[in-house]
C-alpha positions in Angstrom: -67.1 -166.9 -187.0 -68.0 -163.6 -188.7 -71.2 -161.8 -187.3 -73.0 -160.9 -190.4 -76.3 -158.5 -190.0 -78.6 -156.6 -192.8 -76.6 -152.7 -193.9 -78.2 -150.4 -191.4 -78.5 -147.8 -194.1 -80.4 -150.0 -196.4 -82.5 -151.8 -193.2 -83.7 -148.1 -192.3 -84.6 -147.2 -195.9 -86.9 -150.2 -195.4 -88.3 -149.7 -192.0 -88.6 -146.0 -192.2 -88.3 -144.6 -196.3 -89.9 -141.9 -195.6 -89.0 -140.3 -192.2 -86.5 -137.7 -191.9 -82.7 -138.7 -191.8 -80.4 -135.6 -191.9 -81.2 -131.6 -192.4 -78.8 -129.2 -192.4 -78.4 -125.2 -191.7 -78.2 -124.7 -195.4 -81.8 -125.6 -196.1 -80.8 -128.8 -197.2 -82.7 -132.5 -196.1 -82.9 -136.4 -197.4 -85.1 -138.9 -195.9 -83.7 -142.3 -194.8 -85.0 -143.6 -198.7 -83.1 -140.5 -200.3 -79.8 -141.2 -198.6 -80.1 -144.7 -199.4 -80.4 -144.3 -202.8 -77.6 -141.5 -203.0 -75.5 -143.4 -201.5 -75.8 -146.0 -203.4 -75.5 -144.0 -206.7 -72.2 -142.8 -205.1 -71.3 -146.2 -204.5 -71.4 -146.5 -208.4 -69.4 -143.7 -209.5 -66.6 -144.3 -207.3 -66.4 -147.9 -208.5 -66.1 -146.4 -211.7 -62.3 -146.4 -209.8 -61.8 -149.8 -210.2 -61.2 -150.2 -206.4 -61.0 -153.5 -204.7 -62.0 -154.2 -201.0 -59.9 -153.1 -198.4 -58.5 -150.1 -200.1 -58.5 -147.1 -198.4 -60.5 -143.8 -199.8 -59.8 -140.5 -197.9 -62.1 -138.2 -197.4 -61.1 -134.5 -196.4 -64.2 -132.1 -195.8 -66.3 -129.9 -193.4 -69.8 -131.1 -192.5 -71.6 -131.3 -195.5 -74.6 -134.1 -197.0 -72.2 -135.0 -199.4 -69.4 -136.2 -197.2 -72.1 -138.0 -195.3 -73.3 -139.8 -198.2 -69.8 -140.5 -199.5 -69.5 -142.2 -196.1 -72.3 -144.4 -196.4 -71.6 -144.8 -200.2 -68.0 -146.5 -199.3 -69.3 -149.0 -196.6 -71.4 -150.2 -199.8 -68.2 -150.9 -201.3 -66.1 -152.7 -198.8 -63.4 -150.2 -198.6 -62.1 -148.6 -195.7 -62.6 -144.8 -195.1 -59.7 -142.2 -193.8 -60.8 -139.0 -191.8 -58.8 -136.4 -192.4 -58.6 -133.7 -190.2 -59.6 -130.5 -192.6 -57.6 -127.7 -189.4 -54.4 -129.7 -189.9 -51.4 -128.1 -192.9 -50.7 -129.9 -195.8 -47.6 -131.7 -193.9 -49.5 -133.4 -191.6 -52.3 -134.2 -194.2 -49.4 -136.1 -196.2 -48.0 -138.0 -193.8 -51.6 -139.8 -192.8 -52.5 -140.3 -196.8 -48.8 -141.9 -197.1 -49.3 -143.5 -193.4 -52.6 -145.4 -194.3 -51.9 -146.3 -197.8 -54.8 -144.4 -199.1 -55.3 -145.0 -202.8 -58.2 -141.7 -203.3 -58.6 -138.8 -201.9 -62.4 -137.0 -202.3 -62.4 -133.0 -201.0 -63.4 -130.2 -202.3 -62.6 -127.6 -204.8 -61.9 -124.8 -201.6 -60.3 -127.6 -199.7 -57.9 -128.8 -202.3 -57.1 -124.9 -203.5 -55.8 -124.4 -200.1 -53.6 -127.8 -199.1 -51.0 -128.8 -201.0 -51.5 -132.6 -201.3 -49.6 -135.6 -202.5 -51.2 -138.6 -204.0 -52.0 -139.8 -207.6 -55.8 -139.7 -207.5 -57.7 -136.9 -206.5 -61.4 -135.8 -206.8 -63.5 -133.4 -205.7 -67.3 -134.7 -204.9 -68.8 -132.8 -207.7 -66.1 -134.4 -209.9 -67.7 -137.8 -208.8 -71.3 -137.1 -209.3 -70.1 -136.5 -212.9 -68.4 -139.9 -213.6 -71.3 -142.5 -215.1 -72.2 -145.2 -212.3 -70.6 -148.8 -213.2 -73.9 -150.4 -213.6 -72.6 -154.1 -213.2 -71.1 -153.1 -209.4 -72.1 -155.8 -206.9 -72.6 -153.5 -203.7 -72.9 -154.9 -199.9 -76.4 -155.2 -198.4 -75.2 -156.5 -195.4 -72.5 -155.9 -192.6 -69.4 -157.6 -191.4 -69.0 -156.6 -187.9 -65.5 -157.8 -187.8 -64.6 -155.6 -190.8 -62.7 -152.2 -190.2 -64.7 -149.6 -191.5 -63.1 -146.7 -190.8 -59.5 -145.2 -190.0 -59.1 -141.9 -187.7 -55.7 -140.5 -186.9 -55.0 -139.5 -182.9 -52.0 -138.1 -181.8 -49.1 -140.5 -179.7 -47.5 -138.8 -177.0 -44.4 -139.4 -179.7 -46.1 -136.7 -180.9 -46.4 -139.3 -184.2 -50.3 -139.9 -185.3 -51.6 -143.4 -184.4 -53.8 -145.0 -187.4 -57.4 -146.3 -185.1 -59.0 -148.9 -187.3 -63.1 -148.9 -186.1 -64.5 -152.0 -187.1 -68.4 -151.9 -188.0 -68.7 -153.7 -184.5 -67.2 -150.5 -182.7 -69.8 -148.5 -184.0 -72.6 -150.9 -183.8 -71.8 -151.2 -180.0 -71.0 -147.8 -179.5 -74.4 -146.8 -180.9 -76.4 -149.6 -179.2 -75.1 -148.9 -175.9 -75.5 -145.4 -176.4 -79.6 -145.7 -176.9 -80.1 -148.1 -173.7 -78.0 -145.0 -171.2 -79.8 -142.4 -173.0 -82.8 -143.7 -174.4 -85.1 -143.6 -177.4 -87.8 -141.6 -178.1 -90.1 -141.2 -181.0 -89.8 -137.5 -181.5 -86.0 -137.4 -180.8 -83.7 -135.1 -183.1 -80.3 -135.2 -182.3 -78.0 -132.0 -183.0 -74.6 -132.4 -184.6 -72.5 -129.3 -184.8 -69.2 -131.8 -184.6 -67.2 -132.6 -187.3 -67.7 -135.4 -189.2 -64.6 -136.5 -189.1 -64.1 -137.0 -185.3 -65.6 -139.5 -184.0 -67.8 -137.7 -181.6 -69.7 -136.3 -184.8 -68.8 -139.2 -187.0 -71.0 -141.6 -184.2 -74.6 -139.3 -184.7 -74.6 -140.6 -187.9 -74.0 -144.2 -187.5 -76.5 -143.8 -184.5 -79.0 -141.9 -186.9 -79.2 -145.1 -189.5 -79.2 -148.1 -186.7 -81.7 -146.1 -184.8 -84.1 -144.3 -187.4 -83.5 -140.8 -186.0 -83.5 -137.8 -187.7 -80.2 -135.8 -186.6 -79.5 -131.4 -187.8 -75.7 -131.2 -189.3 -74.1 -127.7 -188.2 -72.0 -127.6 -191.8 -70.5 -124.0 -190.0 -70.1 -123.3 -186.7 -71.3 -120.4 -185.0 -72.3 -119.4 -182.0 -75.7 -117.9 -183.5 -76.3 -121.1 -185.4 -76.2 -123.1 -182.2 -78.5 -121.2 -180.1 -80.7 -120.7 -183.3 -81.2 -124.5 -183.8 -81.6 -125.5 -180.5 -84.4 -123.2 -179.9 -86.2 -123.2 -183.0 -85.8 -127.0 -184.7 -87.4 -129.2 -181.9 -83.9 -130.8 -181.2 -84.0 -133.3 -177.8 -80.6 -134.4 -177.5 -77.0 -132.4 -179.0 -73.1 -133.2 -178.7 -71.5 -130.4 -178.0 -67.5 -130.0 -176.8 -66.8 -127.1 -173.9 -66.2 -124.7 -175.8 -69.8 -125.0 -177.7 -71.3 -125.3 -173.9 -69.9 -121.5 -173.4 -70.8 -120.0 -176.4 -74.4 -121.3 -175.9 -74.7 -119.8 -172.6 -73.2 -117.0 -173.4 -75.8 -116.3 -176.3 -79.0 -117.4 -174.2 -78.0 -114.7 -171.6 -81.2 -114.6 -169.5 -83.3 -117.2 -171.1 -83.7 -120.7 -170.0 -83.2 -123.9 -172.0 -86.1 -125.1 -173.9 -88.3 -127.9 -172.1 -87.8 -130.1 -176.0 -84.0 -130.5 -174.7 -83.8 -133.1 -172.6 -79.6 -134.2 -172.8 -76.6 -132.1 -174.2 -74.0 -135.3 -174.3 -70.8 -133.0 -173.4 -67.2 -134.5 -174.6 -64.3 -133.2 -175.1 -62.4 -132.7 -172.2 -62.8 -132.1 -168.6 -65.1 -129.1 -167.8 -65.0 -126.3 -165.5 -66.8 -126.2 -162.4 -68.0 -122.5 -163.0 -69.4 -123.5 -166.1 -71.3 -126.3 -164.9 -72.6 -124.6 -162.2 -73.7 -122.1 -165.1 -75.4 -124.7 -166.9 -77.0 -126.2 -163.9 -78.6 -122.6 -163.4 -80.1 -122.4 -167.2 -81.6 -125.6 -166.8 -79.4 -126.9 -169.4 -79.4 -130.5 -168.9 -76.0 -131.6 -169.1 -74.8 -135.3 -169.8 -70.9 -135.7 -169.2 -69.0 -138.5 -170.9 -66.0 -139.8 -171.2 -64.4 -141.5 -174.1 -61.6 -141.8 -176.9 -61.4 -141.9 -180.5 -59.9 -145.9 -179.3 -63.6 -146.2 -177.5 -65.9 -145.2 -180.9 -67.0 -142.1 -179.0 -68.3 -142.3 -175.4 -67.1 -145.5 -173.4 -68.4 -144.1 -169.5 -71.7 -141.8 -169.5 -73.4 -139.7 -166.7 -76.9 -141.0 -166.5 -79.6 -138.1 -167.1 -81.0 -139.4 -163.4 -77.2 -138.8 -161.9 -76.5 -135.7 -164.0 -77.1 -133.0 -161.1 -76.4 -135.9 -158.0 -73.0 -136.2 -159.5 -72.0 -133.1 -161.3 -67.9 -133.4 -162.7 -68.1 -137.1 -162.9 -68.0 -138.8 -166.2 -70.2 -141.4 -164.9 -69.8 -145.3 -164.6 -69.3 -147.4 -167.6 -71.8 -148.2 -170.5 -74.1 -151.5 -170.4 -71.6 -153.6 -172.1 -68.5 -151.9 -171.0 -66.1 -151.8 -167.8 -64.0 -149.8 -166.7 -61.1 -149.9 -163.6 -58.2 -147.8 -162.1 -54.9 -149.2 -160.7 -55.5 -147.6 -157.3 -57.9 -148.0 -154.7 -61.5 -146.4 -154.2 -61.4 -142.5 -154.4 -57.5 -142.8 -155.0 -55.9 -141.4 -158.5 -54.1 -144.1 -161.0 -54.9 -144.7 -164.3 -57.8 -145.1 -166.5 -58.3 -148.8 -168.3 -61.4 -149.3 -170.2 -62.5 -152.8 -171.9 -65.6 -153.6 -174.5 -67.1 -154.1 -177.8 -66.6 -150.6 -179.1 -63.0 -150.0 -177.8 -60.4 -150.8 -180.7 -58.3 -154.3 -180.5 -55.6 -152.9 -181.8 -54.2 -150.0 -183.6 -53.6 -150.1 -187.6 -50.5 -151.3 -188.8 -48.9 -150.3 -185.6 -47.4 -153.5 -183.7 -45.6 -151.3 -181.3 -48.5 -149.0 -180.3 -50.6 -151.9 -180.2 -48.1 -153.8 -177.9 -48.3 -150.4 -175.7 -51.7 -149.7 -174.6 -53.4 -153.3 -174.9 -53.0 -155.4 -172.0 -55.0 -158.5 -171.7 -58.0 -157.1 -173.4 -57.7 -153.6 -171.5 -56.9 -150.0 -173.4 -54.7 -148.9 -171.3 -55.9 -144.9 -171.9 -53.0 -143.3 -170.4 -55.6 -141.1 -168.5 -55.4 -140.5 -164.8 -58.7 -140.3 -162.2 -60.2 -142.4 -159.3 -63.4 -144.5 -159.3 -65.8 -143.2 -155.8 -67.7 -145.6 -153.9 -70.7 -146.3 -156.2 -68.4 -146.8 -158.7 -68.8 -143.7 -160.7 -65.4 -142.4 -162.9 -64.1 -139.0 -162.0 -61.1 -138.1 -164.6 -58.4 -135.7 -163.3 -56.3 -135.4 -166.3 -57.0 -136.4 -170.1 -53.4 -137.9 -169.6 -51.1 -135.9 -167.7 -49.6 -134.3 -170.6 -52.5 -133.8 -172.9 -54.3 -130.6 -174.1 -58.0 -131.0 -174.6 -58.8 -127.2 -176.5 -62.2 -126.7 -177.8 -62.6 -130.7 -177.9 -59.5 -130.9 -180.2 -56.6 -133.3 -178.7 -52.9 -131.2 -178.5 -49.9 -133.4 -177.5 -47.1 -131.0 -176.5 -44.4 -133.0 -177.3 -45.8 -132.9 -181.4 -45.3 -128.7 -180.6 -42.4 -128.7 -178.9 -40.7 -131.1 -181.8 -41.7 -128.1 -184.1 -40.2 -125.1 -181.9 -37.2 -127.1 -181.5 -36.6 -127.2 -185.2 -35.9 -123.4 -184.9 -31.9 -122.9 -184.5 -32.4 -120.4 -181.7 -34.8 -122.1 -179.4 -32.5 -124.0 -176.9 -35.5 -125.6 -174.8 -39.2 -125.6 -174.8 -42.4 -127.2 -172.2 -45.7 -127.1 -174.0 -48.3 -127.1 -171.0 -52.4 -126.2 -170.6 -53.6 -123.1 -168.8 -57.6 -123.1 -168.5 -59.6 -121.3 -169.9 -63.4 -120.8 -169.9 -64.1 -121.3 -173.3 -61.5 -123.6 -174.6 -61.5 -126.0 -171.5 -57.5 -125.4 -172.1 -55.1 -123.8 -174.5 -51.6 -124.5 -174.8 -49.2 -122.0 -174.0 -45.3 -122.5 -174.1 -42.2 -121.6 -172.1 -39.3 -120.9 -174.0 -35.4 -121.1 -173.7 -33.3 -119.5 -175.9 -29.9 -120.1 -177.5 -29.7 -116.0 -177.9 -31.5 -114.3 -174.9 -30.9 -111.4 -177.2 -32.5 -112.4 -180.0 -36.7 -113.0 -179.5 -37.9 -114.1 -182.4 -41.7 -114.2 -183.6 -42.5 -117.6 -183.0 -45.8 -117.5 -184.1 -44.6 -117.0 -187.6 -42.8 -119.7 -187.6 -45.3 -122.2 -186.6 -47.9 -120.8 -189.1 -47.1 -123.5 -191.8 -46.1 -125.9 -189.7 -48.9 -126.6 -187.3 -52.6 -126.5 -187.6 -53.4 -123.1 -186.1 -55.2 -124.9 -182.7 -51.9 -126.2 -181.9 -50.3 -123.2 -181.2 -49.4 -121.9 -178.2 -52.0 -119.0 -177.4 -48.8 -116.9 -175.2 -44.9 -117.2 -174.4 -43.1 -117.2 -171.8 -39.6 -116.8 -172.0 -37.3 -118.4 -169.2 -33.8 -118.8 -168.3 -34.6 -122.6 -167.0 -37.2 -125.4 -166.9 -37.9 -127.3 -164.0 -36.5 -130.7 -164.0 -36.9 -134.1 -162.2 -33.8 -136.1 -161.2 -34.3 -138.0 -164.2 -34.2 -134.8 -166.0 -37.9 -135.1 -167.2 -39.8 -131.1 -167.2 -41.8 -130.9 -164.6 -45.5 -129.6 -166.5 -47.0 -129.4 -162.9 -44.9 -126.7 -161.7 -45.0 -124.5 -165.1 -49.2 -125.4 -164.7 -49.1 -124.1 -161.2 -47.2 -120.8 -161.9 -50.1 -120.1 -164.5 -51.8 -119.6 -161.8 -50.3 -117.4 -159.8 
């Protein structure tokens, strides 16, 4: 039986018309009311289309009010809405449009002048505020939790980009159980420098209309910007990725974090102790999480009273979530997670789906060890994963690419640490012609989206192998090190 309830957008609009819903860096603001109503006028113009529910609209943009209200404007239509990844080349762009069947793409002019992109129907947002609403559109005021809403792309350790279908529910849940770890107060104004199209930053939003709370979109990045909004906008809570934690601290130098700030939810990847530790000395009050774009956003949460008791864990499990690993207490094996706002299965992708589900368990591939009160400490965002300024980097995508080169004979994509970044890649090479090094940077330029490149080279006359004849990552880790 479907679980039907009122569209949050339109419920808050009700409750709360007049209160603050979203203000950006470029002196821009709606209320709840004026977002409501632009979305709705959106709504109108893009069913000027002709589209019919279920199809899928792609959106490809940087933080900006109108890709927010685009967002809310297609959940008023019954269509599904594709992320698209704005860092990745026109390549990879075209496979996911082809991938989820996506019958519009909305960008912008700067966007679309730059990718080269492949698909009948293409607008720019101003190109849809010009079209004339289609007055007689019947648009949804209410919600089908069971519905897919949205469709992200995350990489396969194929290296091939898995379609995750979020139905309202996952965000519904997502955002509910977010509120009862964190709380909800009145004056909260959450702070989202993330992109919209991950589902870290995608999740603010949702949160923002079910709860009524104001949030401040970052539509650039910058250091500056950060530390400026944080101390000067009243902001209480902000989701920030590692590499966001060490610019901020970096930029406050000797000053402490304001008393306002009560929880920086920090994603992303694992953390570095020194870091923390840095943190911990600012008073910056730190949140760790752990989560997927297959969880909605955060799945397992450090509880502001745990946050200093048990710095480096992820924390236990959110209210209506659970979480287990197949080894004993304080002993690594992998990470399986089960609730309303993890994914059933992945979209139009039986064999991926057939993969990581297991009796109602995502099977996340990631590797840590539960302690004695039950809290999750992870080890390894999978083994072979790269977590690099909160971006995901499966090596095996970058070493198909290098091994497309005729002179590259063998390759191991691995993660070194770094402060900033959490990790970058960096690659060892084996040539066909010792003789001839070639500038492999140049040749990745087109091919990958620039955070996918290996940062150095190493060339090498061998890679360490297993009996099975599997690299061993470990090994080239280790030798980082040395």
């Amino acid at each position: 039986m479907a679980e039907i309830i009122p569209h949050w957008l339109t419920k808050q609009a009700n409750l709360s018309p007049n209160k603050l819903a979203t203000k950006t860096d470029n002196h821009k603001q709606v209320t709840f009311n004026e977002l409501y109503t632009q979305s709705k006028q959106m709504a109108k113009q893009i069913a000027r289309l002709n589209f019919k529910r279920n199809d899928r609209v792609a959106i490809l943009s940087t933080n900006s009010l109108d890709m927010l209200i685009a967002i809310h404007a297609l959940s008023y239509l019954d269509v599904i809405v594709v992320l698209l990844n704005t860092r990745l080349t026109s390549n990879e762009l075209n496979y996911q449009l082809k991938d989820s069947n996506a019958q519009l793409l909305i960008s912008t002019k700067e966007i679309l002048e730059d990718k080269k992109l492949i698909l009948p129907q293409i607008k720019t947002f101003d190109e849809l505020k010009m079209l004339r609403p289609k007055s007689s559109t019947i648009l949804n005021e209410s919600i089908d939790l069971s519905e897919i809403y949205t469709i992200m792309y995350t990489s396969g350790t194929t290296g091939l980009p898995k379609a995750v279908g979020h139905t309202y529910g996952n965000h519904w849940w997502s955002a509910i159980n977010s509120s009862l770890n964190l709380g909800l107060h009145a004056d909260d104004k959450w702070l989202s420098p993330l992109p919209m199209f991950h589902v870290g930053g995608f999740s603010v939003f949702i949160k923002s209309a079910i709860y009524g709370m104001p949030v401040y979109l970052l539509t650039e990045y910058t250091k500056e910007r950060l530390y400026q909004v944080i101390f000067k906008e009243d902001i209480t809570i902000a989701s920030l990725v590692t590499l966001m934690l060490a610019d901020l601290i970096d930029y406050m130098e000797a000053e402490r974090a304001p008393r306002k700030l009560r929880s920086i939810l920090l994603g992303g990847g694992s953390v570095p102790k020194t870091l923390l530790g840095k943190a911990k000395d600012k008073e910056i009050p730190i949140v760790q999480s752990y989560g997927m774009t297959e969880t909605s956003s955060q799945i397992i949460t450090l509880s502001p009273t745990d946050a200093l008791r048990k710095l480096g864990s992820a924390g236990k499990p959110l209210m209506s979530a659970e979480v287990k690993v197949d080894a004993k207490t304080n002993e690594i094996g992998e990470i399986y997670v089960k609730g309303p706002m993890v994914i059933d299965e992945y979209f139009n992708n039986e064999e991926a789906t057939k993969e990581s589900f297991k009796s109602g368990w995502l099977k996340t591939g990631d590797l840590g060890y539960l302690d004695e009160e039950g809290f999750l400490y992870v080890v390894d965002r999978r083994s072979d994963l790269i977590i690099s300024g909160g971006e995901n980097i499966y090596p095996t995508e970058v070493e198909e690419v290098l091994l497309s080169h005729p002179n590259i004979k063998e390759v191991a994509v691995v993660k070194k640490e770094d402060e900033k970044f959490g990790h970058v890649p960096v690659a060892f090479v084996v040539l066909e012609d010792k003789n001839n090094k070639l500038n492999v940077k140049t040749y990745l330029k087109d091919k990958l989206a620039s955070y996918k490149q290996p940062k150095n080279y190493y060339y090498t006359d061998v890679l360490p192998r297993t009996a099975s004849n599997k690299i061993k990552r470990f090994e080239l880790e280790e030798a980082l090190k040395d």
